[in-house]
N, C-alpha and C positions, 0 to 999 in steps of 0.2 A: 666835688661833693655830689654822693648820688640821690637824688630825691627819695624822700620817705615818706609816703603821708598818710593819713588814715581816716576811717569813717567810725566813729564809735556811740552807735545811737544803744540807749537804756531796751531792755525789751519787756514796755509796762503798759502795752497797748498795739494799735494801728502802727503803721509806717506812715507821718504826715508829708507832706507834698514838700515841705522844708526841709528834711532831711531827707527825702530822696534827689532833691536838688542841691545839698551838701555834699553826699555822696556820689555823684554823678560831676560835679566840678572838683572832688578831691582826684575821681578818679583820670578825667580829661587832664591835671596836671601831672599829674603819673604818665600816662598814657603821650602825652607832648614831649614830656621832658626827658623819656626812657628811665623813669623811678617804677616805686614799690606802688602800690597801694594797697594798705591792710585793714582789716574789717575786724573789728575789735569788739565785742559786747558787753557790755558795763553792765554788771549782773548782781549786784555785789546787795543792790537793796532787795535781801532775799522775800520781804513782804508783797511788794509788788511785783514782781518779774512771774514769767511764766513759760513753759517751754513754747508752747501758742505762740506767742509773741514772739519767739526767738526763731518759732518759723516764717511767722510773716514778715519779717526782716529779709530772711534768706530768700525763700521765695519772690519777696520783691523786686532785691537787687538782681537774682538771675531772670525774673521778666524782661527787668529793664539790660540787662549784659552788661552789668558792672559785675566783671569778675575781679577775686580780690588774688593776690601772690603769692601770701605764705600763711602759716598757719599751722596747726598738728595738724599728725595726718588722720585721717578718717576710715576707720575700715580696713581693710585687708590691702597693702598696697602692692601687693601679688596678685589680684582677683583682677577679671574683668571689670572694668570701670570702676575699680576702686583707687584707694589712695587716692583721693581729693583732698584738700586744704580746707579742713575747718576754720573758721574763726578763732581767735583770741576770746577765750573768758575770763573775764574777771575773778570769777567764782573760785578760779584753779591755780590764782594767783598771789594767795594768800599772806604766803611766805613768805613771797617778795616784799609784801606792803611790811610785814613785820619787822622784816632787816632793817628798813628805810627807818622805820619807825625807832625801833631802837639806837640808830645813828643818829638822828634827830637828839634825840633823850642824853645819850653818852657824849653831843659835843655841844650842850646846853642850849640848844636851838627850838627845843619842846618840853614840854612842861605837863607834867599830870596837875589836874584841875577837876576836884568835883567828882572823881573818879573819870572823865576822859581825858584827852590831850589833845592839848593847844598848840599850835606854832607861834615861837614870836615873832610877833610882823616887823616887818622894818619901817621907823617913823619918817620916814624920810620918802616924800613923793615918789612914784616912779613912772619914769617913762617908757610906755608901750611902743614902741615903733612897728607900725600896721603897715602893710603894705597895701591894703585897699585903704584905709581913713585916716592913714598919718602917723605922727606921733603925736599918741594921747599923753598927756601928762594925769597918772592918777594922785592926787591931794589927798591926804586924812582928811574923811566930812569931823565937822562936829561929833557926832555921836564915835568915832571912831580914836576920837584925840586920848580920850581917858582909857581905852582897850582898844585896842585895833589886832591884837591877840584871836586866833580863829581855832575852832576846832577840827582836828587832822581825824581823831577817833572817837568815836561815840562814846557813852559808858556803857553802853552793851557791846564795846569790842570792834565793833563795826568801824573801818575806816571811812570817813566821807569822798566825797566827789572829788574836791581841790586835790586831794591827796594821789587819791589811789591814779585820776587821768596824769597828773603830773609824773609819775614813779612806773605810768607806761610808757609813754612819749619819751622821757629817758631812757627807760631801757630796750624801746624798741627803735631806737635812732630817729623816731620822728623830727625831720628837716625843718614842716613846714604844716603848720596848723591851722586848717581852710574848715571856718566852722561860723553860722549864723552871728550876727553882731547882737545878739542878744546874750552873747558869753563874752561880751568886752569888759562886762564890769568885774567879773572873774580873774580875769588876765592877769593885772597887778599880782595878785597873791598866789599865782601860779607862777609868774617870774620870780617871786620872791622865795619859790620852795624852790626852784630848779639853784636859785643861787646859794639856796643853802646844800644845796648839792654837790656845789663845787662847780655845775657845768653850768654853760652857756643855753639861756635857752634858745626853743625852735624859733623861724618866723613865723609870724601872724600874721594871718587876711583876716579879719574878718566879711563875710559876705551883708548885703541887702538883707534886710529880712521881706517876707514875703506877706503882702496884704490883702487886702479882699479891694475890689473896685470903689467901696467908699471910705478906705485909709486904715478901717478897722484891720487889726489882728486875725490871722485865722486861727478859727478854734474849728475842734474837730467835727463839730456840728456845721459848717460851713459846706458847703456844696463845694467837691473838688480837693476837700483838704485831706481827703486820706486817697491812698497811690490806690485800694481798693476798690476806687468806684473806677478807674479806668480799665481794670482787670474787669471788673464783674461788666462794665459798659462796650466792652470789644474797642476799644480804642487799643491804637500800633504803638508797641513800646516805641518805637523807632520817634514817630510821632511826638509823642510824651514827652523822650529826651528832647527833641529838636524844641518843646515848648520851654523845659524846664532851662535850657542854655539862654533864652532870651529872658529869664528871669534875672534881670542882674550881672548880666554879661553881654557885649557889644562886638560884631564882627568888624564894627567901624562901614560895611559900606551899605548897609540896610539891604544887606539877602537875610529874609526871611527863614527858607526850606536849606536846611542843610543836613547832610547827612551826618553820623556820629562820626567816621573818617574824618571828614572834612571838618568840623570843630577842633576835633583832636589837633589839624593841619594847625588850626590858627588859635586856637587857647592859651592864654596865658594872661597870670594875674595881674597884669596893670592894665588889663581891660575890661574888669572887673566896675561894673560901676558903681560911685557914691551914692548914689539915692535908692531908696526903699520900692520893691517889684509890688506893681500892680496887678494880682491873678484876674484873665481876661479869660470864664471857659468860653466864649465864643470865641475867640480867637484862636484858642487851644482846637477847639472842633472845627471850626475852619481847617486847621494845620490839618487834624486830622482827616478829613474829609481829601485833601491833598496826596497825601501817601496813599489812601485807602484806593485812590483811582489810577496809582502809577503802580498796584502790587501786580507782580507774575501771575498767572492765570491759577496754575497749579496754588502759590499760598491762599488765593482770594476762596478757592474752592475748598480749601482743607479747612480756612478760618468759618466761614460759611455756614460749611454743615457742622463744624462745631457748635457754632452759637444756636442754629437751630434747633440739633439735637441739644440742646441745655433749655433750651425753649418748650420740649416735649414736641417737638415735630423729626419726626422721622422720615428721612430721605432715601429710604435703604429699599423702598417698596417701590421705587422708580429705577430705569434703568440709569447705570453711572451716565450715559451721553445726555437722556433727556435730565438728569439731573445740572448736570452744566451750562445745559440749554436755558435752561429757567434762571439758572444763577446769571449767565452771561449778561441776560436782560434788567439783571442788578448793579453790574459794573458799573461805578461813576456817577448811584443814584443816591446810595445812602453815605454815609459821614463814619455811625459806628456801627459795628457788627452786632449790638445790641439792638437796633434800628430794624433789621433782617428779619427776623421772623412775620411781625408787624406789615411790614412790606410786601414778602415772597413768601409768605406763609400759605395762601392759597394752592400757592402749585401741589404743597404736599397734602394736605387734604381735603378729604371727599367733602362735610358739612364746609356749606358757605352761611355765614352771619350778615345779613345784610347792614352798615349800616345807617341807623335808623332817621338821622338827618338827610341823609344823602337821598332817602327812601321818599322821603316826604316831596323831594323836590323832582327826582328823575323817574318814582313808580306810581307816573300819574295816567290817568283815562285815556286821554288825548296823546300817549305816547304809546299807549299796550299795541296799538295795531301797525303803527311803525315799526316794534321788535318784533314785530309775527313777521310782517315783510321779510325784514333783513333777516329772522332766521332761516325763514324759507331759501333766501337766497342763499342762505350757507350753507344749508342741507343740499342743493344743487351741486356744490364745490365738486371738482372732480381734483384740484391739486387746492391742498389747504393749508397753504404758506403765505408770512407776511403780506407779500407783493400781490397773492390772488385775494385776502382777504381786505384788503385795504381799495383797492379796484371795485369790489363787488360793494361793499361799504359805501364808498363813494357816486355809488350808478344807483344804487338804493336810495342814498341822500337826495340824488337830483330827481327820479321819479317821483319822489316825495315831495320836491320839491323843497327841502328842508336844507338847512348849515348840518353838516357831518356831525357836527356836537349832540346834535340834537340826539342820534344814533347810540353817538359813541360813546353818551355818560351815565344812561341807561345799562347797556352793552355791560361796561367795564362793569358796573356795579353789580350787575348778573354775574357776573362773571369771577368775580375774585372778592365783594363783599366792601368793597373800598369803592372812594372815590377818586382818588388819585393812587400811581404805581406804576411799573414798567409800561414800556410802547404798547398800547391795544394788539395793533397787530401781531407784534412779535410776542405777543405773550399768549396770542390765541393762536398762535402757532406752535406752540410747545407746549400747551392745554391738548392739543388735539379736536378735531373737528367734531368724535362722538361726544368730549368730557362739556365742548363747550356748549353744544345744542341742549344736551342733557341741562346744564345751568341755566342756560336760560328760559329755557321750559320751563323750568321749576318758577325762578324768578316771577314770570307772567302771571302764575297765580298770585302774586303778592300786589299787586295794581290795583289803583284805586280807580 
């Protein structure tokens, strides 16, 4: 039997960090087991849905490279980059829910009620056999003894949820249904429709649900709970994934960094674990910080000046080498791309902000004629690289008599506006010798 599985999140909002760690474990068992994975949109609550939301779905999952398998096709699939694989909608599905529905109705299985319909439920316990939590046995509660009867269609026509996920998952062969354990209470009356169907239904995992570090629920107001702040924050989908796999899943020998490949290698749902994931974003930025120092020169430089230019710093008034140059001296300092500008913002432009704490402490009286020193001596420089500026720095310090710091946290601060940021040296070497005198020139009149 060839695996089937699918992602089918509502499109009534964000994409939450729980369903894109739904969809990214439906997809790693597809992707293990040489199955499908299809991408399915549940559209059907035509109040709330929006096509917005149906693009931040899409978008999402191709940030992260959960690509889906089948689907209509989209566009001209003659053209140039066309024909691609849309998604499954709801909305287009209508008919089908109808059929079901009236088979329901013709083999006394459903019932009009109140002007909607009901399924009858079957009084008799059922057991769920989960392949992450067991076999659940679901009981009639009390309140269910006297009716346990559900509604399949609204009275405005509308088929609900139970219904319509159930009448896709059959029709679209779904195997194997990998969905948060907060739809376990569900399950029951979804085996219950599949067996009034005649068919067997899919298996079930349920997953971990994903919590905040003090056990609470994430809601969307939580830092980190929508997949957007990683996007807007420069963090590596790559990253992301390798966070969202230790949510609730276990490689067994505690490697941390793994690539999507390599999960893919060793995925599979009895490693899935019983207990509820604790979201850790430092440890997420940690990971991220990881990848961020092992990218290729080329991606680090394209991610780079994207963030910058989104930042309104323009690097296009530099040449491409000294733009490298400056970046190079970023490599392995920051964590996210969003961090960058902040950081390496100086190289690109002319106004430096000093600031104004850092000001109080290193643009004091008793330092102004030490920076006259050492600029003089860099106006000297006849070659104005790292290795000659760091030299002269240091012959400056011991004339002075003084610890190099004393120099170099004035310096920097002239210099780029900050108190901490890339190596002094190497950054006053790809400042250049005019851009830097010129700064701290300026700087010296700011001394108290």
């Amino acid at each position: 039997m060839s695996v089937r599985v699918r992602f089918a999140p509502s499109p009534t909002g964000f994409l939450h960090i729980g369903g894109a760690r739904t969809a990214l474990f439906n997809w790693l068992y597809a992707r293990h087991t040489g199955g499908k994975f299809i991408l399915r949109i549940e559209d059907t609550d035509a109040a709330r849905n929006s096509q917005e939301a149906v693009e931040v779905i899409l978008s999402g999952l191709r940030w992260l490279g959960l690509d889906w398998d089948e689907g209509p096709i989209t566009g001209d699939a003659t053209g140039p980059g066309k024909g691609d694989h849309g998604p499954y909608f709801q909305s287009q599905r209508k008919a089908n829910y109808q059929q079901r529905v009236e088979a329901l109705l013709s083999h006394g299985l459903a019932y009009e009620h109140e002007g909607a319909i009901k399924f009858k439920m079957t009084r008799d316990p059922i057991t769920i056999p989960d392949l992450v939590v067991g076999d659940v046995v679901r009981p009639l509660t009390d309140r269910e003894v006297q009716d346990p009867d559900f509604v399949i269609v609204r009275s405005d026509g509308q088929p609900v949820f139970h219904l319509v996920n159930v009448i896709d998952d059959l029709e679209m062969g779904i195997t194997h249904v990998i969905r948060g354990e907060d739809h376990l209470s569900n399950t029951a009356k979804h085996i219950a429709l599949f067996r009034a169907f005649g068919v067997p239904a899919p298996k079930y995992a349920h997953i971990p649900l994903i919590l905040n570090q003090d056990g609470s629920k994430m809601s969307k107001r939580d830092r980190g709970a929508s997949l957007a702040t990683y996007t807007d924050e420069g963090f590596l989908p790559e990253a992301v994934n390798n966070y969202l796999c230790l949510l609730g899943w276990s490689p067994k020998d505690n490697i941390e960094k793994l690539s999507l490949p390599e999960v893919v290698k060793r995925f599979d749902l009895p490693q899935i674990l019983r207990h509820n994931a604790k979201f850790d974003f430092e440890k997420l930025t940690w990971l991220q910080g990881e990848y961020c120092r092992d990218l290729p020169a080329d991606r680090f430089y394209e991610l780079a000046v994207h963030a910058l230019a989104k930042a309104g710093q323009d690097t296009n008034a530099l040449p491409v080498a000294s733009v490298k140059a400056a970046l190079d001296t970023c490599r392995g300092k920051i964590k996210t791309f969003a961090d960058l500008p902040a950081y390496a913002g100086f190289y690109f432009r002319d106004e430096i902000i000093c600031d104004a704490e850092a000001a109080k402490k290193s643009f004091v009286s008793e330092n102004k004629p030490r920076v006259e020193k050492l600029r003089d001596a860099f106006s000297k420089l006849v070659t104005f690289d790292a290795a000659s500026i760091e030299a002269e720095l240091k012959t400056t310090a011991t004339e002075l008599g003084v610890k190099v710091g004393v120099l170099i946290h004035p310096t920097r601060l002239a210099v780029t506006g900050h108190p901490n940021g890339p190596s002094l040296y190497h950054l006053l070497e790809v400042i250049g010798k005019e851009k830097t005198l010129a700064r701290i020139e300026k700087a010296l009149c700011q001394f108290r």
